[in-house]
C-alpha positions as CSV (number, residue, x, y, z in Angstrom):
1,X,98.8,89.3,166.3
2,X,101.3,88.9,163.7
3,X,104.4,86.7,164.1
4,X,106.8,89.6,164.3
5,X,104.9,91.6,167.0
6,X,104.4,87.9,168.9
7,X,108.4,87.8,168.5
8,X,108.9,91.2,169.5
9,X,106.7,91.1,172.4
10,X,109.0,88.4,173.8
11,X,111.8,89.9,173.7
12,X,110.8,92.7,174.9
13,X,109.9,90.4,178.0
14,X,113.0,88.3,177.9
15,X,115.4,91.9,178.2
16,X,113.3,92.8,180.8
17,X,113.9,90.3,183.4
18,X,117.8,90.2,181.8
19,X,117.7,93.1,183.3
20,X,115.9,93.0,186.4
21,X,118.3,90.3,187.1
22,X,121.3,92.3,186.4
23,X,119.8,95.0,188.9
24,X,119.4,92.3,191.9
25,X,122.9,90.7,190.5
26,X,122.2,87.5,189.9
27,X,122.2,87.6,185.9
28,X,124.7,84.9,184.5
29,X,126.1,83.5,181.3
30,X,123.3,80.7,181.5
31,X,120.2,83.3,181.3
32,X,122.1,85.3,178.5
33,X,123.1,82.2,176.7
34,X,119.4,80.9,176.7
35,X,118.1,84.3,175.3
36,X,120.4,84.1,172.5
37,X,119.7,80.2,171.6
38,X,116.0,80.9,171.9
39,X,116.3,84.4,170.3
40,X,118.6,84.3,167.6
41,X,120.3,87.6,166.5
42,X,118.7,88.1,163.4
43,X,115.4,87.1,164.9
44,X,115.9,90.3,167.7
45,X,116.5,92.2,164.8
46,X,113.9,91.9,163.2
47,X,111.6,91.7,166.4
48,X,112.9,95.1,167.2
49,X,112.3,97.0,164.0
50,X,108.6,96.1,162.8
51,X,107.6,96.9,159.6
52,X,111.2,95.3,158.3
53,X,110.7,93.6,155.0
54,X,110.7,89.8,155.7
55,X,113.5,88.1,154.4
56,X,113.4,86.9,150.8
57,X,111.1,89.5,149.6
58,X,112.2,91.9,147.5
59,X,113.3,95.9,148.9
60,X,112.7,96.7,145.3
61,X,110.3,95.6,142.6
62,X,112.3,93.3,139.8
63,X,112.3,95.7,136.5
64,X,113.8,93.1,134.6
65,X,111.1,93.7,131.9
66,X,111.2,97.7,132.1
67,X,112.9,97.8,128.6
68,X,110.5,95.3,127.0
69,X,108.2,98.1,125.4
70,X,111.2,98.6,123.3
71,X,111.7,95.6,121.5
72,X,111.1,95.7,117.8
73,X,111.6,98.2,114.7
74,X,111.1,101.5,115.4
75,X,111.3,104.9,112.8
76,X,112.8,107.5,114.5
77,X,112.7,111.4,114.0
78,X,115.8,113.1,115.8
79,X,116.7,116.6,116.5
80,X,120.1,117.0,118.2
81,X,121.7,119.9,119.3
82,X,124.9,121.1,116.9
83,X,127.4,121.9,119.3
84,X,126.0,120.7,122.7
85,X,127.7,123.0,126.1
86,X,128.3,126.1,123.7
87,X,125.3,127.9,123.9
88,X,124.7,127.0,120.1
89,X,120.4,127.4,119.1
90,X,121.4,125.4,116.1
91,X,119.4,122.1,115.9
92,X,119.8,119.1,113.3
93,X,117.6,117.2,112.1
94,X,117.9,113.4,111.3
95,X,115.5,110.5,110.2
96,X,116.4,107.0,110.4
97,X,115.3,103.6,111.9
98,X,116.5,101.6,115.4
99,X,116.1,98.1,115.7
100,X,116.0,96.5,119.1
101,X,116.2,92.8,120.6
102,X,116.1,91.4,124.0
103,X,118.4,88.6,125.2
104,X,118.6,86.8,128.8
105,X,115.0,86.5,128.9
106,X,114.3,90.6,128.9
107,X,117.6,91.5,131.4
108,X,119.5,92.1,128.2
109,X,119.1,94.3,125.2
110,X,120.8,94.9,122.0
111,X,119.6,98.3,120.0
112,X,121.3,99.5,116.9
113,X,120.4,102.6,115.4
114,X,120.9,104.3,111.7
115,X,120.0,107.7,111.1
116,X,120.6,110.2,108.1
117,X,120.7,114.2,108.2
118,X,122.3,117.0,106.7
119,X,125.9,116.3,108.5
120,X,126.1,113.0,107.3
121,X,124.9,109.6,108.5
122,X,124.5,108.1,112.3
123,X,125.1,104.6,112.8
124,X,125.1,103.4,116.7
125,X,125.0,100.5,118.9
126,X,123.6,100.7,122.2
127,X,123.4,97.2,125.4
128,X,121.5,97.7,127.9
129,X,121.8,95.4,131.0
130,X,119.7,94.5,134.2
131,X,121.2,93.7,136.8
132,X,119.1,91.8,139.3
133,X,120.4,92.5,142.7
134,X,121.1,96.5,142.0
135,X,117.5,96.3,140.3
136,X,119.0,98.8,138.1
137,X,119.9,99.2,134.1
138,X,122.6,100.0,132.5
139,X,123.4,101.8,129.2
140,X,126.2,101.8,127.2
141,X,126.5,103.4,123.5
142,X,129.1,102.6,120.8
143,X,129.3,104.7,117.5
144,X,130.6,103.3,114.2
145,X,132.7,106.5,113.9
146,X,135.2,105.0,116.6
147,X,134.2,101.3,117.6
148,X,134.5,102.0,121.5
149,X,132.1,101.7,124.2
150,X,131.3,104.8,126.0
151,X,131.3,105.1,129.5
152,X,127.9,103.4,131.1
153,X,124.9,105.4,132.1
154,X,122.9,103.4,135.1
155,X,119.3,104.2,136.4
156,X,116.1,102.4,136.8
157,X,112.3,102.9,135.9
158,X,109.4,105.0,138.0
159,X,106.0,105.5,137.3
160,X,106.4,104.6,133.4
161,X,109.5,106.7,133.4
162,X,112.8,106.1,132.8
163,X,115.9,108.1,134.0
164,X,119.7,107.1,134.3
165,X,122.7,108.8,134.8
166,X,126.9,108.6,133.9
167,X,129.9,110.2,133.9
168,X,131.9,111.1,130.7
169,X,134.1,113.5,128.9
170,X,133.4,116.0,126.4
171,X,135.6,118.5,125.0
172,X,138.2,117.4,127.4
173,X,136.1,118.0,130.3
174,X,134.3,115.8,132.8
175,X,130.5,116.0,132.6
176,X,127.2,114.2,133.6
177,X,124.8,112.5,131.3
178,X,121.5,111.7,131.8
179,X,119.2,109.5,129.6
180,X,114.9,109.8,130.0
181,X,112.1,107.2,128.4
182,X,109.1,109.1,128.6
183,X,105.7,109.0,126.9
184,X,105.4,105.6,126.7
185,X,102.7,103.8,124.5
186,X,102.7,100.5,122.9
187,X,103.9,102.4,119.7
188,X,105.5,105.2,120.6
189,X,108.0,106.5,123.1
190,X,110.4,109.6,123.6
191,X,113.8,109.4,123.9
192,X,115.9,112.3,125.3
193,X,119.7,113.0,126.5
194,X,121.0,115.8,128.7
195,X,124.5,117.0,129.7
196,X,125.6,119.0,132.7
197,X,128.8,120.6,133.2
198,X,128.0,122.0,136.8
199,X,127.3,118.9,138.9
200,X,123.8,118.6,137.9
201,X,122.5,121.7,139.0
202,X,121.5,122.4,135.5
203,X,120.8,120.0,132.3
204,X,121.4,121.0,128.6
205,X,118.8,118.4,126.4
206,X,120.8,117.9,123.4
207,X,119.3,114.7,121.8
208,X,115.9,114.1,121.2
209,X,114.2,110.9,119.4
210,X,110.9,110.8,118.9
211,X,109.7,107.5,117.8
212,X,107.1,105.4,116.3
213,X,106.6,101.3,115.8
214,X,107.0,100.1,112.3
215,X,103.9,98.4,112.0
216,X,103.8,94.8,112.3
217,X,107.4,94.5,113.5
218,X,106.9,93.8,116.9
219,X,109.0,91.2,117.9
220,X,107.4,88.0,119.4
221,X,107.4,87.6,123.5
């Protein structure tokens, strides 16, 4: 018998004669006292809920490292939509390169992205941060058109997949964003961007970046 069902079992045993005492009336601070000094709360809590997680161990897994398969110099094909939320068909077409570096020991990155097309030229900076007790990652994009961050996307990581969400404006009105890693190899991974302007119920993909390691650049652990 595990420590929490031995704890649990007494108790269990302890409330019972509390209150087989309070039935016959002769329960008093002293019993109730000695419960609690030989039962603290948090111990009863637990006692009574088995299968709690123990304290100290993590709820969620640490995905402090989630990011780490994008370290390095990347080429990058993109198509983007033309005129995202219109019900524009028209796609563009860029090429370019993103270069990315971790910082904080993996819970920070710094990515920074050039890309050329028919429209003109792309040049972005993107952080991304970990933050350990969330176990969550945050996004944040700034374009050299403006200079300004943009509002921050936050998500997490599942089963080699990466999905995470915000809140911003476009064409004066309030949207959702959503951001996906998929495909994921050591040399290759997808890159795609959605926007909703009905509360999530449906998603318009209006970036996509396919990329592909420039050999030899990997950037040392």
């Amino acid at each position: 018998m595990n420590n929490a069902t031995g704890e649990y079992a007494d108790v269990k045993n302890l409330l019972e004669i509390l209150v087989t005492n309070m039935i016959r009336g002769v329960c008093g601070p002293i019993l109730i006292a000695a419960l609690f000094v030989s039962f603290p709360i948090t111990s009863i809590a637990q006692a009574a809920a088995p299968g709690a997680v123990p304290p100290g161990d993590p709820a969620t897994r640490d995905g402090q490292h989630d990011f780490d398969f994008s370290i390095g110099s990347w080429k990058t094909r993109i198509t983007r939509l033309q005129k995202p939320l219109s019900g524009s068909t028209t796609w563009i077409k860029m090429e370019g390169t993103k270069t990315e570096h971790k910082i904080w020991n993996g819970r920070g990155h710094l990515e920074e992205i050039e890309a050329d097309g028919p429209t003109g030229r792309m040049e972005g900076l993107t952080l991304f941060l970990y933050n350990p007790k969330a176990h969550q990652w945050s996004q944040t994009f700034a374009s050299s058109r403006d200079g300004t961050l943009g509002s921050p996307m936050i998500g997490t990581f599942k089963n080699g997949r990466g999905e995470l969400f915000g809140q911003d404006t476009f064409n004066d009105k309030t949207i959702l964003v959503r951001a996906i890693w998929s495909d994921i190899t050591q040399d290759s991974h997808k890159f795609e961007q959605a926007f909703s302007d009905d509360g999530g119920k449906t998603w318009e993909t209006n970036f996509i970046a396919l990329l592909t390691r420039v050999k030899g650049a990997r950037e040392s652990e």
